[in-house]
PDB file of N, CA, C and O in Angstrom:
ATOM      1  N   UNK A   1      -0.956   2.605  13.519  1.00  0.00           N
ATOM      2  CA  UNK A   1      -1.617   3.511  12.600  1.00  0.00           C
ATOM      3  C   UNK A   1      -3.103   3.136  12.577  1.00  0.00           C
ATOM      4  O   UNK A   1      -3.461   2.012  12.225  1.00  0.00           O
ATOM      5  N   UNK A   2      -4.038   4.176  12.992  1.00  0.00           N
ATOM      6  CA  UNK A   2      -5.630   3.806  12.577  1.00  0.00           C
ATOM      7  C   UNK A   2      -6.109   3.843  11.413  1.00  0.00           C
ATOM      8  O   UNK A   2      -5.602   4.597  10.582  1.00  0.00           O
ATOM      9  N   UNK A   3      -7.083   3.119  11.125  1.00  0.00           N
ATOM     10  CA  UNK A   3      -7.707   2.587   9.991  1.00  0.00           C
ATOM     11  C   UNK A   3      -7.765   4.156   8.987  1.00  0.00           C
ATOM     12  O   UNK A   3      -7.588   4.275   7.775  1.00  0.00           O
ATOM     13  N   UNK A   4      -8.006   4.975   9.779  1.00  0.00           N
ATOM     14  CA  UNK A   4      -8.436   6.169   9.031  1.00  0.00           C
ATOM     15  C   UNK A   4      -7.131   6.957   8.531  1.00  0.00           C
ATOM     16  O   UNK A   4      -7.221   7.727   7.574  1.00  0.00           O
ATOM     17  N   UNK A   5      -5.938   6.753   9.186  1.00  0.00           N
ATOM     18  CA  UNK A   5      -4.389   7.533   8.694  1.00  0.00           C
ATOM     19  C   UNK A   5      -4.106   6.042   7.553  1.00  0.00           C
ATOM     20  O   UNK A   5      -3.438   6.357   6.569  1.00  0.00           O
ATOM     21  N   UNK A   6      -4.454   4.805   7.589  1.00  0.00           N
ATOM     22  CA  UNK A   6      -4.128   3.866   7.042  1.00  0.00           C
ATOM     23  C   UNK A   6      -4.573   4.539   5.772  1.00  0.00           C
ATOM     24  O   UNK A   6      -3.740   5.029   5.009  1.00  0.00           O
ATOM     25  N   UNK A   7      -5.897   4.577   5.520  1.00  0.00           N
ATOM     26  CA  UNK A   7      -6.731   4.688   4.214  1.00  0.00           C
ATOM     27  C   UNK A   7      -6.246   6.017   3.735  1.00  0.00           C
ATOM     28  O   UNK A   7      -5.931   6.072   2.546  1.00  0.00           O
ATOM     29  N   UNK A   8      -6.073   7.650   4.830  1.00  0.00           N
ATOM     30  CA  UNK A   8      -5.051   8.457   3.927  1.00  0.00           C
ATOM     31  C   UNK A   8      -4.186   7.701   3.177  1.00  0.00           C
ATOM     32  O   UNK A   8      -4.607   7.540   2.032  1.00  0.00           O
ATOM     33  N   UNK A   9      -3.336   7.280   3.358  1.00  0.00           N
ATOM     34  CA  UNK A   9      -2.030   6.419   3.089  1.00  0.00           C
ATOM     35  C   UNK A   9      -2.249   6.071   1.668  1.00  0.00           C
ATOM     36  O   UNK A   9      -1.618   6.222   0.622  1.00  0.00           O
ATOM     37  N   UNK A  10      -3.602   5.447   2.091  1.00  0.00           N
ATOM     38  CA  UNK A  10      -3.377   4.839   0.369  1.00  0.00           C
ATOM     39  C   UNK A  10      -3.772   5.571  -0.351  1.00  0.00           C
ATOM     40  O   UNK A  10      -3.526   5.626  -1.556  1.00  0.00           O
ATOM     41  N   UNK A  11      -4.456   6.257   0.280  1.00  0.00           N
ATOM     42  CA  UNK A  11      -5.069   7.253  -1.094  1.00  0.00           C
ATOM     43  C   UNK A  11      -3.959   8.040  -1.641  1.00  0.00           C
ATOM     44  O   UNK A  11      -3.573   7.863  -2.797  1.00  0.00           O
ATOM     45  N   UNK A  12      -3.428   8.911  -0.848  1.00  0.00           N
ATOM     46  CA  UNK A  12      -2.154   9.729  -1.292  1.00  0.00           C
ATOM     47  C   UNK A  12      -1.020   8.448  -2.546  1.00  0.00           C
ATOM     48  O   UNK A  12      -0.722   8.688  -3.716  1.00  0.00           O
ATOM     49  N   UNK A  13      -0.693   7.333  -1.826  1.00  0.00           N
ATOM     50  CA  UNK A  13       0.131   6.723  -2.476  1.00  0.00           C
ATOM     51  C   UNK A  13      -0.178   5.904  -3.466  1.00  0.00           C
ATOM     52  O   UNK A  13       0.470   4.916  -3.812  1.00  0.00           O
ATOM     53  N   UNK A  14      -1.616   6.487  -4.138  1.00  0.00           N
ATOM     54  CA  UNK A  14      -2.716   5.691  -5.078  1.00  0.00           C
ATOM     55  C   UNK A  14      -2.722   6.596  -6.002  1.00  0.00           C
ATOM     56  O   UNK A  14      -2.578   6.346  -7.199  1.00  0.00           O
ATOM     57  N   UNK A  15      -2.951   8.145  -5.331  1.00  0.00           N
ATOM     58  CA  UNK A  15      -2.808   8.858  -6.647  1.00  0.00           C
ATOM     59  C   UNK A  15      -1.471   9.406  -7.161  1.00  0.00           C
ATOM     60  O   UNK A  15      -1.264   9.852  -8.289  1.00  0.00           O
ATOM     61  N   UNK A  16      -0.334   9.269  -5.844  1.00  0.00           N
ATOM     62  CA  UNK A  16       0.436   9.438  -6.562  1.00  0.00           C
ATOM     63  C   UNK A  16       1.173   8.244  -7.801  1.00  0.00           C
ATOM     64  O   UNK A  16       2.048   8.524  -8.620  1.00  0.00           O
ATOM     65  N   UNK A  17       0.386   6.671  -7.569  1.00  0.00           N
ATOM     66  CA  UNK A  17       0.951   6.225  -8.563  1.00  0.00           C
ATOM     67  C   UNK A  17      -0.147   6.306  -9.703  1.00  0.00           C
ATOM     68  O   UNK A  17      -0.059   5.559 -10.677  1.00  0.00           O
ATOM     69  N   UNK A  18      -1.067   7.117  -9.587  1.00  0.00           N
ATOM     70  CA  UNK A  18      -1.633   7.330 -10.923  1.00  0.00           C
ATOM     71  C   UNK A  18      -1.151   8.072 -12.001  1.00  0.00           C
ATOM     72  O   UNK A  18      -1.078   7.745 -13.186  1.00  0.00           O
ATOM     73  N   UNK A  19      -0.782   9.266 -11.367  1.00  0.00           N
ATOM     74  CA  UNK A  19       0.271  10.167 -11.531  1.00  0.00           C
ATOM     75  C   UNK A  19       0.849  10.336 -12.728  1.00  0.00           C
ATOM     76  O   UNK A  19       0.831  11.029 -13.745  1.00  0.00           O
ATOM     77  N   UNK A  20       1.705   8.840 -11.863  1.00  0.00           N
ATOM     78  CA  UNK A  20       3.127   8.357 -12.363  1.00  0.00           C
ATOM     79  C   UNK A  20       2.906   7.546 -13.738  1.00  0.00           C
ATOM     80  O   UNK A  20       3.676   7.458 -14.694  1.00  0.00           O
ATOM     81  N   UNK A  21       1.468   6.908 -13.536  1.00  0.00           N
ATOM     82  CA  UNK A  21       1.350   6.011 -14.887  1.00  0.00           C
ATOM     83  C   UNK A  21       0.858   6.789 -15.461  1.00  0.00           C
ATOM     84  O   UNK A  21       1.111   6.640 -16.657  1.00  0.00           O
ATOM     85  N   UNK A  22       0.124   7.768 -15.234  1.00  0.00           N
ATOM     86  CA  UNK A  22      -0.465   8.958 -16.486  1.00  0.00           C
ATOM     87  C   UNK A  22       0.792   9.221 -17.333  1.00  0.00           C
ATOM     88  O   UNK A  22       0.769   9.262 -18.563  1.00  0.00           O
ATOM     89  N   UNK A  23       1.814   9.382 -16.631  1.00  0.00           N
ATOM     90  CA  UNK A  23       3.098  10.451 -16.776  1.00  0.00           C
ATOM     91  C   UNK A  23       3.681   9.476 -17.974  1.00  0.00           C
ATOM     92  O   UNK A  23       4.058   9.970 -19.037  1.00  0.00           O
ATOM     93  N   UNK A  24       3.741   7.655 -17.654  1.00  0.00           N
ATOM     94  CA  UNK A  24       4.607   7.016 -18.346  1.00  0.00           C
ATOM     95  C   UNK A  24       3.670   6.802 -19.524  1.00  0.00           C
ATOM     96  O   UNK A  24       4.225   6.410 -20.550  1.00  0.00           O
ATOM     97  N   UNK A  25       2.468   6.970 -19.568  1.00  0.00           N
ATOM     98  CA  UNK A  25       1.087   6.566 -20.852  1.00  0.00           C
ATOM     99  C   UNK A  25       1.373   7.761 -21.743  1.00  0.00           C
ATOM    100  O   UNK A  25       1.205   7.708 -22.961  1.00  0.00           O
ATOM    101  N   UNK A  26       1.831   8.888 -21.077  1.00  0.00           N
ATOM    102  CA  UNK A  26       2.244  10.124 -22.396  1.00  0.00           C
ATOM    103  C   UNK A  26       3.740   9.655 -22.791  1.00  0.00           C
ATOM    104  O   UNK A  26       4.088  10.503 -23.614  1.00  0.00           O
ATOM    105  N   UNK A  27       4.580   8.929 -22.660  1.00  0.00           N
ATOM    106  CA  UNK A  27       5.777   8.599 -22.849  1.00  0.00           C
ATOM    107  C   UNK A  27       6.732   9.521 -21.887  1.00  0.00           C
ATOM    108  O   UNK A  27       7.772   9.786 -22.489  1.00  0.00           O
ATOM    109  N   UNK A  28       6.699   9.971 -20.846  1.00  0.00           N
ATOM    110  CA  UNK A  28       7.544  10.797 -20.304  1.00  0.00           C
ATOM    111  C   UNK A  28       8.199  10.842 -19.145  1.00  0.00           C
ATOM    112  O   UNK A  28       8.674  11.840 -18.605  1.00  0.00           O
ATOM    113  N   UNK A  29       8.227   8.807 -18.464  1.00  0.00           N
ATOM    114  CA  UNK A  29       8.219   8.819 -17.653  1.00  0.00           C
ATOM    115  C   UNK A  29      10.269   8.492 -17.302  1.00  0.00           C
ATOM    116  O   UNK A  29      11.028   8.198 -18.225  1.00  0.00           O
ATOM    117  N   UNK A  30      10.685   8.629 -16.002  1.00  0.00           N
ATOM    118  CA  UNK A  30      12.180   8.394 -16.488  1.00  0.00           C
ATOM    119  C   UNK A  30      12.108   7.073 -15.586  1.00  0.00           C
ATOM    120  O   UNK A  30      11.164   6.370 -15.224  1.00  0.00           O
ATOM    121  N   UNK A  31      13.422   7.022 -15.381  1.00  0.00           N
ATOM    122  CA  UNK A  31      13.612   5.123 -15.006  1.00  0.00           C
ATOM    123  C   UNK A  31      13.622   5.365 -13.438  1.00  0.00           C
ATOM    124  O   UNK A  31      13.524   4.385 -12.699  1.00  0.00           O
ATOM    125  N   UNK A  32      13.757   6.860 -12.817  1.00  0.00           N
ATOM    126  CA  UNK A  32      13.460   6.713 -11.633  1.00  0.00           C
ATOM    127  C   UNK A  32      11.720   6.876 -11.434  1.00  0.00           C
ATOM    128  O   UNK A  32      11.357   6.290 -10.415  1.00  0.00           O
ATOM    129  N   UNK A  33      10.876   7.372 -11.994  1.00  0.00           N
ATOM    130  CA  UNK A  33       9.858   7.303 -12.023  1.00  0.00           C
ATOM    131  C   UNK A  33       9.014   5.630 -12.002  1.00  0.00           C
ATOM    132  O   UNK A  33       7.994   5.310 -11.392  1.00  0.00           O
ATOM    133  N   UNK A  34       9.701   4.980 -12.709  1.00  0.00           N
ATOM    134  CA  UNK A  34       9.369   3.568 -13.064  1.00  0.00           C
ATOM    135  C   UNK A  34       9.626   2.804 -11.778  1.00  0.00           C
ATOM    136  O   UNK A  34       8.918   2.085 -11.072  1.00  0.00           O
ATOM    137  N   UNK A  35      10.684   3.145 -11.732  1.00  0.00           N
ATOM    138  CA  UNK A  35      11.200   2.743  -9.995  1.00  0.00           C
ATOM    139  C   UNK A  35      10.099   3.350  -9.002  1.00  0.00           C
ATOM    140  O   UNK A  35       9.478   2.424  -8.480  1.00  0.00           O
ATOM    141  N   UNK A  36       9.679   4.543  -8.595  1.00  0.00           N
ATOM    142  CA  UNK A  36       8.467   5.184  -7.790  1.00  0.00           C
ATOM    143  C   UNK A  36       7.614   4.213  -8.125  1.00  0.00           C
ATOM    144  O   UNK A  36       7.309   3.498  -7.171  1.00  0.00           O
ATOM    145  N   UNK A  37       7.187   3.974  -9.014  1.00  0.00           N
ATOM    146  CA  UNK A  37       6.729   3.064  -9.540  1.00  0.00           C
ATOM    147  C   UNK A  37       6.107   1.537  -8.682  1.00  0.00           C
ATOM    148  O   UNK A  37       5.012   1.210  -8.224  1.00  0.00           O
ATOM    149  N   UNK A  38       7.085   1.062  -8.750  1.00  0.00           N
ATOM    150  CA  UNK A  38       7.637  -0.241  -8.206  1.00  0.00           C
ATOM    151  C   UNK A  38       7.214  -0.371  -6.716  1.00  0.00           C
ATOM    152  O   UNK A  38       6.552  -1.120  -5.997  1.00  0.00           O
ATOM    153  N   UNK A  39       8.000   0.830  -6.639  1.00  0.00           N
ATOM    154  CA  UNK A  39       8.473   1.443  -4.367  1.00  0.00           C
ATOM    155  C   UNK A  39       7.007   1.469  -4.260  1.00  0.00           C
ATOM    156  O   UNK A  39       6.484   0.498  -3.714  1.00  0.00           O
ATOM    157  N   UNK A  40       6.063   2.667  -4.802  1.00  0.00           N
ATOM    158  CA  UNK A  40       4.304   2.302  -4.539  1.00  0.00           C
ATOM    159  C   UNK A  40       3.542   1.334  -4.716  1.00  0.00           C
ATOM    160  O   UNK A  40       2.464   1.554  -4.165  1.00  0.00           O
ATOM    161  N   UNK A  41       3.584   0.167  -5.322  1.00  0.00           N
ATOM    162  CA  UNK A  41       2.918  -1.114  -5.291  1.00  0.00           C
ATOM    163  C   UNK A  41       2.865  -1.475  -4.442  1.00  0.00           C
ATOM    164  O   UNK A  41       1.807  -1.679  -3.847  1.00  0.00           O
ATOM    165  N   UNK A  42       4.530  -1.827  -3.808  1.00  0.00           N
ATOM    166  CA  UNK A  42       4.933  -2.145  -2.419  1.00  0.00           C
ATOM    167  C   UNK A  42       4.426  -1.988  -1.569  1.00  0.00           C
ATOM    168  O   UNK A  42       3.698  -2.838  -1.057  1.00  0.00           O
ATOM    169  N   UNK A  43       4.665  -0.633  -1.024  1.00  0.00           N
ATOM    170  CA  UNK A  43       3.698   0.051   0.077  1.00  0.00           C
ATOM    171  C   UNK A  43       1.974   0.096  -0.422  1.00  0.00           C
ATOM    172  O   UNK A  43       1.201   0.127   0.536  1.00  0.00           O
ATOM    173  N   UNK A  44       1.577   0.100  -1.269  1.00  0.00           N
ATOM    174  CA  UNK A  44       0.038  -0.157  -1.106  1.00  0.00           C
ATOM    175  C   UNK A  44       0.001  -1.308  -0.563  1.00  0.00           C
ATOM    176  O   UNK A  44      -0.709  -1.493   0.425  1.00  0.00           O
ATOM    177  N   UNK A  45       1.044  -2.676  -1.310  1.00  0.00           N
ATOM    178  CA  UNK A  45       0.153  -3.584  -0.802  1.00  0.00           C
ATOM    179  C   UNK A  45       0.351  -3.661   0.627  1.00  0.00           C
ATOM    180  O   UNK A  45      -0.652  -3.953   1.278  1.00  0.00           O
ATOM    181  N   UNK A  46       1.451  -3.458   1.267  1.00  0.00           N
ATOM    182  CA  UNK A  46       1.828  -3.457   2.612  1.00  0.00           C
ATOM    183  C   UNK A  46       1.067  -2.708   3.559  1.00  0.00           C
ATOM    184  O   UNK A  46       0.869  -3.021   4.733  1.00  0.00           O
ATOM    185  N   UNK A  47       0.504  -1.320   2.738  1.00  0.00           N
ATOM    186  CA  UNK A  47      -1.054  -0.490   3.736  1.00  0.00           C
ATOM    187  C   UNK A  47      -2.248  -1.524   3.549  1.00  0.00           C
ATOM    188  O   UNK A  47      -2.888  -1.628   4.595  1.00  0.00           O
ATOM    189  N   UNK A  48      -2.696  -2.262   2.588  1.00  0.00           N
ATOM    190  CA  UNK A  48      -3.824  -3.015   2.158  1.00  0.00           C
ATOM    191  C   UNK A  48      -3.746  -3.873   3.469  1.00  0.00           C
ATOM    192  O   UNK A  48      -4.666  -4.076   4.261  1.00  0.00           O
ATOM    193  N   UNK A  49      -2.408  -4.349   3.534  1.00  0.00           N
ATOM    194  CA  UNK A  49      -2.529  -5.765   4.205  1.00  0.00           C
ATOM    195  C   UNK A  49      -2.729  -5.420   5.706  1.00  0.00           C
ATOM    196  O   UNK A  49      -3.536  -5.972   6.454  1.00  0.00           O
ATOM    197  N   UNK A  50      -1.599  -4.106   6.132  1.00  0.00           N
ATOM    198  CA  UNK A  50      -2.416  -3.212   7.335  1.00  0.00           C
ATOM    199  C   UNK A  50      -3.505  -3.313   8.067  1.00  0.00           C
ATOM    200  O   UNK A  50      -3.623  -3.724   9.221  1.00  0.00           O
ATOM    201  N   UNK A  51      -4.713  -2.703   6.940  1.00  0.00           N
ATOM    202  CA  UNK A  51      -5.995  -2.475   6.761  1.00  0.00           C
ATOM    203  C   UNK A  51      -6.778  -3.773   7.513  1.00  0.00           C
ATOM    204  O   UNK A  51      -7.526  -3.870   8.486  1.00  0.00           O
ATOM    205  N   UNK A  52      -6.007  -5.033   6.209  1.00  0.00           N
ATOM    206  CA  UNK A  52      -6.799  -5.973   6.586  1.00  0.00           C
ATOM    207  C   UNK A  52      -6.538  -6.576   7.575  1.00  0.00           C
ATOM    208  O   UNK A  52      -7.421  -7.380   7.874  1.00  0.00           O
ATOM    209  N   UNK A  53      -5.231  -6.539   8.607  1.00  0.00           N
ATOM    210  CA  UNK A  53      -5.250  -6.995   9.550  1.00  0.00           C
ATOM    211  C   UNK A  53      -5.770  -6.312  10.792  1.00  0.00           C
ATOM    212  O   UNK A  53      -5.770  -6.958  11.840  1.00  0.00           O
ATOM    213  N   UNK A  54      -6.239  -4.996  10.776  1.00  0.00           N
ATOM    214  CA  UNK A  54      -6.647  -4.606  11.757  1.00  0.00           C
ATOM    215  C   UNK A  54      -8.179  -5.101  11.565  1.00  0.00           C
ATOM    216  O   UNK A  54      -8.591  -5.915  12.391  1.00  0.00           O
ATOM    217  N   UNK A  55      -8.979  -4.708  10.622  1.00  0.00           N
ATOM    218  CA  UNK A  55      -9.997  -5.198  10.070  1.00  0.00           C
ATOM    219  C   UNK A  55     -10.602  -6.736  11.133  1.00  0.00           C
ATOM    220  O   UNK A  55     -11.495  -6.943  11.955  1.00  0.00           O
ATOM    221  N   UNK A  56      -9.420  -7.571  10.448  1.00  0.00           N
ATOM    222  CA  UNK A  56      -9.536  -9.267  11.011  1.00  0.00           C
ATOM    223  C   UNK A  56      -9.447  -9.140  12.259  1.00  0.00           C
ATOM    224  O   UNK A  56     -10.166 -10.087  12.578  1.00  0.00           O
ATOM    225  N   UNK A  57      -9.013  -8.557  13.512  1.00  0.00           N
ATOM    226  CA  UNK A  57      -8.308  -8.493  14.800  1.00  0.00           C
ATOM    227  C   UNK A  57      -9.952  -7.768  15.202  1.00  0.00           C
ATOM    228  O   UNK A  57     -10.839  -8.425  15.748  1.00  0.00           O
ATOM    229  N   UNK A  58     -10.055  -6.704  14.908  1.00  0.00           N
ATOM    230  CA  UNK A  58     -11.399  -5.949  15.514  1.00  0.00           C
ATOM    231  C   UNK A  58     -12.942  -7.145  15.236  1.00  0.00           C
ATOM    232  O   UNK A  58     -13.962  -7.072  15.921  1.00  0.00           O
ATOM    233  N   UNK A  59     -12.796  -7.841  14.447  1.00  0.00           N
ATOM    234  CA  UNK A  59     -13.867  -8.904  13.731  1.00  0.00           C
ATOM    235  C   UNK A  59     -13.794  -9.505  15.011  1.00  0.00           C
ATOM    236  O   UNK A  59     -14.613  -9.551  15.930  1.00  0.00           O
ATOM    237  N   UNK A  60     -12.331 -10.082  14.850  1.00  0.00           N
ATOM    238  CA  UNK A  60     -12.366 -11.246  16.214  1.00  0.00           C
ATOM    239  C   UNK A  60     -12.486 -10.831  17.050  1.00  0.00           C
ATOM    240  O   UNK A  60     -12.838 -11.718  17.827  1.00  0.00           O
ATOM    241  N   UNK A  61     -12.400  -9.434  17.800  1.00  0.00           N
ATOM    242  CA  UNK A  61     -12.620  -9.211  19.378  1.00  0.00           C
ATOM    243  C   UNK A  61     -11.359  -8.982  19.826  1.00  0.00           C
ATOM    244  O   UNK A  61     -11.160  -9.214  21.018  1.00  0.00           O
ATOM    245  N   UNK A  62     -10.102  -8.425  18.900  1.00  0.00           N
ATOM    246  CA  UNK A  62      -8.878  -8.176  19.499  1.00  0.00           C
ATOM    247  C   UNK A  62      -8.517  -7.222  19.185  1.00  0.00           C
ATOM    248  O   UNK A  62      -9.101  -6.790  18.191  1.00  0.00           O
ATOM    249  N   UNK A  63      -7.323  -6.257  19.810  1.00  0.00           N
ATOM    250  CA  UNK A  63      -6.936  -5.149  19.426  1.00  0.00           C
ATOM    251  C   UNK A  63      -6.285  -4.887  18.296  1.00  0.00           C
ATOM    252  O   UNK A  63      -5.112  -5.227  18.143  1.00  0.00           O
ATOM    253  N   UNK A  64      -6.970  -4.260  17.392  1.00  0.00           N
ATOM    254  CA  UNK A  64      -6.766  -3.906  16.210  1.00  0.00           C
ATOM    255  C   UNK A  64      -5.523  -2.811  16.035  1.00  0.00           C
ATOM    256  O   UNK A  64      -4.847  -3.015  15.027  1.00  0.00           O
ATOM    257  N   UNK A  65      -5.219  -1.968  16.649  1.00  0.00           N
ATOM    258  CA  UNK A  65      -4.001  -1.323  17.207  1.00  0.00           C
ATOM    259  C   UNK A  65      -2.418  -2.495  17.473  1.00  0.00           C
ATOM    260  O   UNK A  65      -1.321  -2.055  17.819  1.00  0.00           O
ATOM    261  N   UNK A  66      -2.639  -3.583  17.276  1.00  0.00           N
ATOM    262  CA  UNK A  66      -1.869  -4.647  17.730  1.00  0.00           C
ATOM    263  C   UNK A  66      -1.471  -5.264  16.177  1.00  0.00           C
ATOM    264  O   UNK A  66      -0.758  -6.266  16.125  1.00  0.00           O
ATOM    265  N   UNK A  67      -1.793  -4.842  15.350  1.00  0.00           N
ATOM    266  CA  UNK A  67      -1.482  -5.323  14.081  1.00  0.00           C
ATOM    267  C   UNK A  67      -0.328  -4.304  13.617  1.00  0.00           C
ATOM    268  O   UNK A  67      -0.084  -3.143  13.945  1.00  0.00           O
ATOM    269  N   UNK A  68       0.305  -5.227  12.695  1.00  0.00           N
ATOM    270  CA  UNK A  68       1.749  -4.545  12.244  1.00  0.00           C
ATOM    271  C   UNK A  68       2.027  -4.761  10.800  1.00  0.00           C
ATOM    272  O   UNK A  68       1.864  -5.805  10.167  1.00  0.00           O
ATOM    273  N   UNK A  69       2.591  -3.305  10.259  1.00  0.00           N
ATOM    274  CA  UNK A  69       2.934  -4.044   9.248  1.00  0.00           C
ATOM    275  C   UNK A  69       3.829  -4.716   8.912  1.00  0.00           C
ATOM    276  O   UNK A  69       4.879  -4.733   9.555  1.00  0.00           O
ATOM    277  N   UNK A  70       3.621  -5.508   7.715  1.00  0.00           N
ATOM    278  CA  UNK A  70       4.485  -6.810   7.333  1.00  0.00           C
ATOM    279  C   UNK A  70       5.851  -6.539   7.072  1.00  0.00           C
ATOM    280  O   UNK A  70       6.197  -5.412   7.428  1.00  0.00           O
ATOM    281  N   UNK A  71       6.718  -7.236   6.559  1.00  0.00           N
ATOM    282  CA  UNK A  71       7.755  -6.383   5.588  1.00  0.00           C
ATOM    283  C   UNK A  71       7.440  -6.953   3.964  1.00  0.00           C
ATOM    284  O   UNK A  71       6.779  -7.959   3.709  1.00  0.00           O
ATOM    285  N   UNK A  72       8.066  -6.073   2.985  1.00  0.00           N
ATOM    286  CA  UNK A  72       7.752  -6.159   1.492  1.00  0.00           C
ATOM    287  C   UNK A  72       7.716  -8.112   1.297  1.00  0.00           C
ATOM    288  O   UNK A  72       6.686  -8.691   0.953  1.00  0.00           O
ATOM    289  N   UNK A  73       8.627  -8.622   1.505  1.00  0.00           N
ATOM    290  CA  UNK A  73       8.854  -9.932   1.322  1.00  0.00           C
ATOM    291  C   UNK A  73       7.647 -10.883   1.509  1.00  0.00           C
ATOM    292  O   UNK A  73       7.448 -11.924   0.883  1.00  0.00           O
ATOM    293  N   UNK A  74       6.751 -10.254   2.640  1.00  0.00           N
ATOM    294  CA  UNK A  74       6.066 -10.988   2.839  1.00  0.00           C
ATOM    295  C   UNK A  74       4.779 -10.776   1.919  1.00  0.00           C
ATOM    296  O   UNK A  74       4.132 -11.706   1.439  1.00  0.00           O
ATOM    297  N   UNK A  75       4.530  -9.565   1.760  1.00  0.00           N
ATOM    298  CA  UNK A  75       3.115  -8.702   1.503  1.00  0.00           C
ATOM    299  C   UNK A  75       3.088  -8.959  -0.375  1.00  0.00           C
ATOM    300  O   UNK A  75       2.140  -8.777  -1.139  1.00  0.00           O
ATOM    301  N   UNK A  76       4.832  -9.549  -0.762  1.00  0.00           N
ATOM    302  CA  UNK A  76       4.765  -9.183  -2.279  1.00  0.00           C
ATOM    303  C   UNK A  76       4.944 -10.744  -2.566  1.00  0.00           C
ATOM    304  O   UNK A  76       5.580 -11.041  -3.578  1.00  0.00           O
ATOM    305  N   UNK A  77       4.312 -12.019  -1.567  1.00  0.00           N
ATOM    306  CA  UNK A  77       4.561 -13.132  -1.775  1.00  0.00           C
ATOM    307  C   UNK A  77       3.751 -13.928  -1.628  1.00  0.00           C
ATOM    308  O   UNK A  77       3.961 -15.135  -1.750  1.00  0.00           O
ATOM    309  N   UNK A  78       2.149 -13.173  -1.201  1.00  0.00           N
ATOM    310  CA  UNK A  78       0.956 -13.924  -0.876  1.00  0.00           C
ATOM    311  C   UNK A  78       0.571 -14.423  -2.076  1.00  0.00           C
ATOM    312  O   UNK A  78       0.815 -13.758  -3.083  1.00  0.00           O
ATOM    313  N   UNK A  79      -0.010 -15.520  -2.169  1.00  0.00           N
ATOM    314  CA  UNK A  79      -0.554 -16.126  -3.273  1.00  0.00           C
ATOM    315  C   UNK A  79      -1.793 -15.821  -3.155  1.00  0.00           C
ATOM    316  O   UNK A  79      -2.392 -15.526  -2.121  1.00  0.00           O
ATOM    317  N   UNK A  80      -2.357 -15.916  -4.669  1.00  0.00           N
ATOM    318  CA  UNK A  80      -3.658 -14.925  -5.201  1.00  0.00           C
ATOM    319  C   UNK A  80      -4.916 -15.818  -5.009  1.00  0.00           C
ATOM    320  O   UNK A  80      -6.031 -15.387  -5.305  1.00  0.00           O
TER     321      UNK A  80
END
């Protein structure tokens, strides 16, 4: 995925979790919503980390096309 379908990505899956927290800030959100919820954190951070590995690979002089994404386990376990 290129940097530029990457950053669609998040955007779409940025506003749709804005959305979703607008939706739960009026009280109206249901428990599968909360769950959408959850599932979009995920995948942002997993497009973020995307991003940044193609990012790091093109820095260094390597093919940035050669970066992959992670799976959740990994992407929801980096320390801050």
């Amino acid at each position: 995925m290129a940097d530029d379908d990457t950053l669609r990505s998040i955007s779409s899956l940025d506003e749709e979790e804005h959305e979703l927290r607008r939706k739960e800030g009026r009280g109206e959100a249901t428990d599968a919503d909360r769950a959408r919820i959850a599932e979009l954190e995920v995948l942002l951070d997993q497009c973020w980390d995307l991003l940044r590995q193609r990012r790091a690979r093109r820095a260094a002089g390597l093919d940035p096309d050669e970066a992959q994404a992670r799976d959740a386990s990994t992407v929801e376990h980096y320390q801050q």
